[in-house]
N, C-alpha and C positions, 0 to 999 in steps of 0.2 A: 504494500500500500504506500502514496507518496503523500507522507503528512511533512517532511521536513523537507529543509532548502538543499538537506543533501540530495534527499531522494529524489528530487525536482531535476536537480541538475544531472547525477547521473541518468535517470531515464530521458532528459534531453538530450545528452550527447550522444547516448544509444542510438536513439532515433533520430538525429542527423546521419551516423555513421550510416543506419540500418536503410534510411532512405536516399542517402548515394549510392550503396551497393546497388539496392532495388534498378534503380534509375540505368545502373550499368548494363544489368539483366535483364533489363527490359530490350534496350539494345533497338528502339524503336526509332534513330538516325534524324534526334528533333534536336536540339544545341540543350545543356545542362546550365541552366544561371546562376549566380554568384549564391552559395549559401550562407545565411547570417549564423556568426558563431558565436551566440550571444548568450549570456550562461542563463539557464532554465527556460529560455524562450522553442517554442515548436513551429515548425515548418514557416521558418524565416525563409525569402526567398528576395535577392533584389529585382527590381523592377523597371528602374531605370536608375540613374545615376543618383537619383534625388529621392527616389519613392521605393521604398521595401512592403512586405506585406508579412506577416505572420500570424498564427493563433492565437486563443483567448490571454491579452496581455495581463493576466493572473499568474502568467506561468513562468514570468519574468522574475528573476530575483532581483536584487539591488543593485549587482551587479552585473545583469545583463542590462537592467536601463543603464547602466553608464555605460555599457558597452555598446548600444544603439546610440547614447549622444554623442558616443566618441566617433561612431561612423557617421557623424552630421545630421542624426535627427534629433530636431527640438520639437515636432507635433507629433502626437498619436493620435489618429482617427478612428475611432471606435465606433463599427457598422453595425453591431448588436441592437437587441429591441431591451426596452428596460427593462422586462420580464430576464433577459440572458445576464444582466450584471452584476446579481449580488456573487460573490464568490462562492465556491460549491466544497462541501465538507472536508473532501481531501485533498483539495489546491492547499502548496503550501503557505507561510504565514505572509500577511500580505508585504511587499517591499515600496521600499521608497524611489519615487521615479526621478528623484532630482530634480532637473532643471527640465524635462522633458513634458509638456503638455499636454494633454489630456482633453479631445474634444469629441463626444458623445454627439455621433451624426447615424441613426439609425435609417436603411435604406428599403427598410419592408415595415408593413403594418399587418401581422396577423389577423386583427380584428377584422381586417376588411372579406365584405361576403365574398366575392371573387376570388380571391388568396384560400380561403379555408375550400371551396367549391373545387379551386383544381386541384388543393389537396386532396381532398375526398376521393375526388372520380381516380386521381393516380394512384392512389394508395402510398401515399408519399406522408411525414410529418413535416416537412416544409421543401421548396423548393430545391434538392440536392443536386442540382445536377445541370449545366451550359444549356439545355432543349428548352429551359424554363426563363433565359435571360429574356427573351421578347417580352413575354408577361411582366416582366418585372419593371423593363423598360417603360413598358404601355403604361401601367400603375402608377410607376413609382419615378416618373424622370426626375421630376424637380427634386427630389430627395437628390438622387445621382448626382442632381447637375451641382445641387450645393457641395458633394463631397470633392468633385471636381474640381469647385472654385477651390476650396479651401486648401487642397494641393497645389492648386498654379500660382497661389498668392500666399502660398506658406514663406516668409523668409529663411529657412531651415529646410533639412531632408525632413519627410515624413514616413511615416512607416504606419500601415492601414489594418485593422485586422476585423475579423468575424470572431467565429467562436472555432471552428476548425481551420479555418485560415485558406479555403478551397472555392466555396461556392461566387460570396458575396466579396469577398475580397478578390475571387477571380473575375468578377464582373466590372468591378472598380479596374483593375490592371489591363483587363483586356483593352476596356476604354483609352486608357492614358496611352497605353504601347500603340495603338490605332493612331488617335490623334498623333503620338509623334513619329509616329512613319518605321516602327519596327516592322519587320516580316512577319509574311502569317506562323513559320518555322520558328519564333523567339518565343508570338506569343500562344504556340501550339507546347512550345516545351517548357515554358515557366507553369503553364498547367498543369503538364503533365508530373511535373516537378512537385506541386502542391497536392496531386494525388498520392505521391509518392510518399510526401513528405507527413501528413495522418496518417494512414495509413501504419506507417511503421510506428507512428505514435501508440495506435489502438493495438498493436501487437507487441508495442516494449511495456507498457504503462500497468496494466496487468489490472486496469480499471474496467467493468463493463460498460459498456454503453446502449442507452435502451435502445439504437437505432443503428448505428453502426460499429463496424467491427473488422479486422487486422485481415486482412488477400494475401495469400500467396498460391506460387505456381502460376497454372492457369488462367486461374480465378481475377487474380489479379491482373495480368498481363489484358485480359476481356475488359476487365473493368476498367481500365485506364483508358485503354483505345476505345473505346466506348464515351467517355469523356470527352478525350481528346476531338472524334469524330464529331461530336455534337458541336463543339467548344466550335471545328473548320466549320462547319454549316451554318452554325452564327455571323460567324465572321464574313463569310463569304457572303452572306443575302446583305450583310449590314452594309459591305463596300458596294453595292450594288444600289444604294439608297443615296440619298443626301441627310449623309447623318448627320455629319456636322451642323446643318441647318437644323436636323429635330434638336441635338443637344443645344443652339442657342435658343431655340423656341421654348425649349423646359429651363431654361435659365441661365445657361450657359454664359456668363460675357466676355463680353469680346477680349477686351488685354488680358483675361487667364487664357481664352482661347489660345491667343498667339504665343502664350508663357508654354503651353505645353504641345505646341506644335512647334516643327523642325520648320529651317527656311522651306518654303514655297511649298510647305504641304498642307492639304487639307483643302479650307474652303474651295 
């Protein structure tokens, strides 16, 4: 069980080690991104130069938040609902974030009928999974567009998380890597990275969880390309659109725009 900052940090390193190997095995020919080595933190992953992403920022110790400031982040974005914040019995004790900020931007509303309705019919307890990003879009822009903002006019790196550090944080990255003109192959494999990267958590951690749970083999290997697969079929209808325009329409403004777009790409 992981009640202490020992047992935090070792089943953290565990499971950065367990999810680069995974990643090697996988052997699926997508680029591997930079892993945050941040002590007690889960599936850190960088994102761009400026903007990291990882899991429920509970799992940080005192000294993984310095060790996020010291790689340039002074905001945390937290895309949790407030139902997901209080900390959970075996997280260990809480640490001090220092200098590092803390700003509670939640990018879903359970409550809404829509959101429970496609849970239902999927047999799903919340949206897990890239096939679902449209819905979330169509709902929930302006939520997105403000996390958006608050990245391109961050004076600091930022570093964004959910509670697995997959879904809703992969929705926020997808975005930003788009707008600033990474390839489909970056941001195909920072996902695939983040699958990887739970994943080995739910199989070091030795916690159950009522809904998900640790792949290996084939199982694993299915379920990642499955991800991945959905994650290109997003991507590919969205480049297909004038998305830029939807995101200014849901709030997007323009100098973050240009802050997170590359010369001459985009609009």
């Amino acid at each position: 069980m992981i009640t202490t900052i020992a047992d935090q940090r070792r089943a953290a390193a565990q499971t950065r080690e367990l999810a680069l190997e995974s990643l090697q095995e996988l052997n699926i020919g997508l680029p591997v991104p930079a892993s945050g080595d941040w002590d007690g933190g889960v599936n850190i992953w960088q994102v761009t130069p400026k903007l990291w992403r990882m899991g429920r920022n509970h799992w940080l110790t005192e000294q993984g938040w310095s060790n996020a400031f010291n790689a340039g982040v002074g905001l945390n974005v937290d895309l949790r609902t407030a139902v997901e914040l209080p900390p959970r019995p075996h997280d260990p004790p809480a640490a001090c974030r220092g200098a590092v900020k803390v700003l509670h931007l939640p990018i879903e509303e359970p409550e809404l009928p829509a959101y429970q309705e496609l849970c239902a019919s999927e047999g799903i307890p919340y949206p897990n999974a890239p096939k679902y990003y449209p819905q979330l879009m169509t709902w929930f822009g302006p939520k997105i567009t403000t996390v958006l903002n608050e990245i391109a006019q961050a004076g600091s790196g930022v570093v964004i998380n959910c509670s697995a550090g997959r879904d809703r944080t992969g929705l926020i990255s997808t975005l930003v890597m788009m707008l600033g003109g990474a390839s489909d192959e970056e941001i195909l494999g920072l996902h695939a990275a983040s699958c990887a990267g739970i994943n080995a958590w739910h199989r070091v951690s030795g916690r159950p969880h009522p809904y998900e749970y640790g792949r290996t083999g084939t199982e694993f290997s299915h379920w990642v390309n499955e991800h991945v697969g959905q994650l290109e079929q997003f991507v590919t209808a969205l480049r297909s659109t004038d998305y830029v325009a939807n995101l200014r329409a849901t709030g997007l403004r323009e100098e973050n725009l240009r802050k997170l777009q590359v010369p001459d790409a985009g609009a």
